[in-house]
N, C-alpha and C positions, 0 to 999 in steps of 0.2 A: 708765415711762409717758411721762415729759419726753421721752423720746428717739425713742420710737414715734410722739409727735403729732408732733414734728421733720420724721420722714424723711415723714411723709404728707404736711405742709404743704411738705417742699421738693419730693417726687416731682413731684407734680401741676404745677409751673410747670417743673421739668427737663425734663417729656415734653414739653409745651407749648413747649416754647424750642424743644426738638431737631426735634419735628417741624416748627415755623413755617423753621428754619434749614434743612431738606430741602424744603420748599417754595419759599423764597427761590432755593435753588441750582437745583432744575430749572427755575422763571421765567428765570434769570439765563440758562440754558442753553438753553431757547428762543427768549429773544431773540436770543443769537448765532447762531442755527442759524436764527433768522428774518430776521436782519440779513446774513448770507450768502448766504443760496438769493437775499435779493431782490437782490442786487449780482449773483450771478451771472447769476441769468435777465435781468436786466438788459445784464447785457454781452453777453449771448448772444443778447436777442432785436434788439438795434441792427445787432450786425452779421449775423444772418441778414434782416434787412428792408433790408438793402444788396446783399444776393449779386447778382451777374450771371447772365446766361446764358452760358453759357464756348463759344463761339461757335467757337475754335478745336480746343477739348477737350486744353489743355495744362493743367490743373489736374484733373478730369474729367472725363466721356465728354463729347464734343461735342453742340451745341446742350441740352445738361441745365444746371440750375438748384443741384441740390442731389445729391449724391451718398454713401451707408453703406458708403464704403469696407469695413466689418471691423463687417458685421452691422447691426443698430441703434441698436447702443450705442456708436455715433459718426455723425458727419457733416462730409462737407466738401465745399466749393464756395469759389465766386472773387469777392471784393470788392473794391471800389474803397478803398484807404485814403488819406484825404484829408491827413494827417500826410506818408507818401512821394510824394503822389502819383502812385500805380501801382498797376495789380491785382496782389491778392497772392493764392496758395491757403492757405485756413483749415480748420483741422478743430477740432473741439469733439469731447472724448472724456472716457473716466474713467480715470485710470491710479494704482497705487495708493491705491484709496479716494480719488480725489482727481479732482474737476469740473475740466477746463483745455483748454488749447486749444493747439494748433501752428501754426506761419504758415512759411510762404518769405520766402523773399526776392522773391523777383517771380511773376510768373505763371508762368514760362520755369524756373521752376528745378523738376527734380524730386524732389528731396525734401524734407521739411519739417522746420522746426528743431527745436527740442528744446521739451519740454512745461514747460508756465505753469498752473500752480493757480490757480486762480481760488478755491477752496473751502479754509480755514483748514487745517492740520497736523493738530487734535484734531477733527474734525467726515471723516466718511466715508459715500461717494456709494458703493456695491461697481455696477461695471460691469452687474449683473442688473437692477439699481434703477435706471438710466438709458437713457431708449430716446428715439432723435428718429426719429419716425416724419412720412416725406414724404408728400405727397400734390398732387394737382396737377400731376405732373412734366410730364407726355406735353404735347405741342401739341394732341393732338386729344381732348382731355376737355373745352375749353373753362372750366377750374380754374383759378385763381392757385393759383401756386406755393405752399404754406404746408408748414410744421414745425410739428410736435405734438414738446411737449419734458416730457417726464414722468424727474422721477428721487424720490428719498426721500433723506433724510439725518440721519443719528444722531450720539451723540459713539461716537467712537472705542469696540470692545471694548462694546457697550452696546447695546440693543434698542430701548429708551424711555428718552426721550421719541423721537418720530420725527416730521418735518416732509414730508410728501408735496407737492410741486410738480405742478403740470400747468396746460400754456398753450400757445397755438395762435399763430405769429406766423407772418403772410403777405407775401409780399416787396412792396417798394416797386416794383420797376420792374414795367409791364405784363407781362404773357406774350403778347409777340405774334408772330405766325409771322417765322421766320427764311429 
């Protein structure tokens, strides 16, 4: 009988521990999946509100703003980086489960260097889940330029918890005829 009131009186705080401790971990794991999407869209929407119009169309098609190389689920155009001071060409993509970006060396060079995660090793963006959808592009819409940046992001291997993103960043300089 001692030993039957035992395991009731420990059961009930053991399930109570374990479930408060699967609680704590998915919090903990929403934070970092919250604490990353906003770093990322953060780095992503500074330097899309810096793009140029690529005026010469050595980064991109000429006289355009923003360009989906390889679909929607990338984007690149030309910014001023004020660190080399020089246009460089950038793309924001997803490459293995993984938010990053590619830059040049200058504007003049045609290919782009090697990809920069921006989004942690254990956390994964899959290429379906991230779309920068343009709009604006043309001269004669009378549109700014703007990027619609939608992606999701889970931990690795894992469905839930899941952090859905979406936000509209429109460029700094005017779109004025060229």
């Amino acid at each position: 009988m001692a030993v039957v009131v035992f395991s009731i009186t420990v059961a009930g705080p053991t399930g109570l521990f374990i479930s408060s401790l699967e609680g704590q971990t998915r919090t903990l794991l929403l934070g970092r999946m919250t604490e990353s999407s906003s770093y990322s869209l953060e780095y992503m929407s500074r330097a899309l509100r810096m793009a140029k119009k690529d005026l010469a169309g050595t980064c991109i098609d000429a006289k355009t703003n923003y360009k989906n190389p390889s679909g929607i689920s990338s984007i690149r155009f030309l910014k001023y980086d004020e660190i080399l001071a020089k246009d460089i060409c950038m793309e924001f993509l997803v490459q293995a489960g993984q938010l990053g970006e590619r830059k040049s060396a200058n504007e003049q060079s045609s290919g782009l260097g090697s990809f920069s995660a921006l989004t942690p090793n254990e956390l994964e963006v899959t290429s379906t889940q991230a779309k920068f959808v343009i709009t604006g592009q043309g001269q004669v819409d009378n549109l700014q330029p703007r990027v619609t940046i939608y992606f999701r992001m889970t931990k690795k291997n894992q469905s839930q918890p899941e952090i859905k993103v979406e936000t509209t960043v429109s460029q700094r300089n005017l779109d004025i005829f060229y």
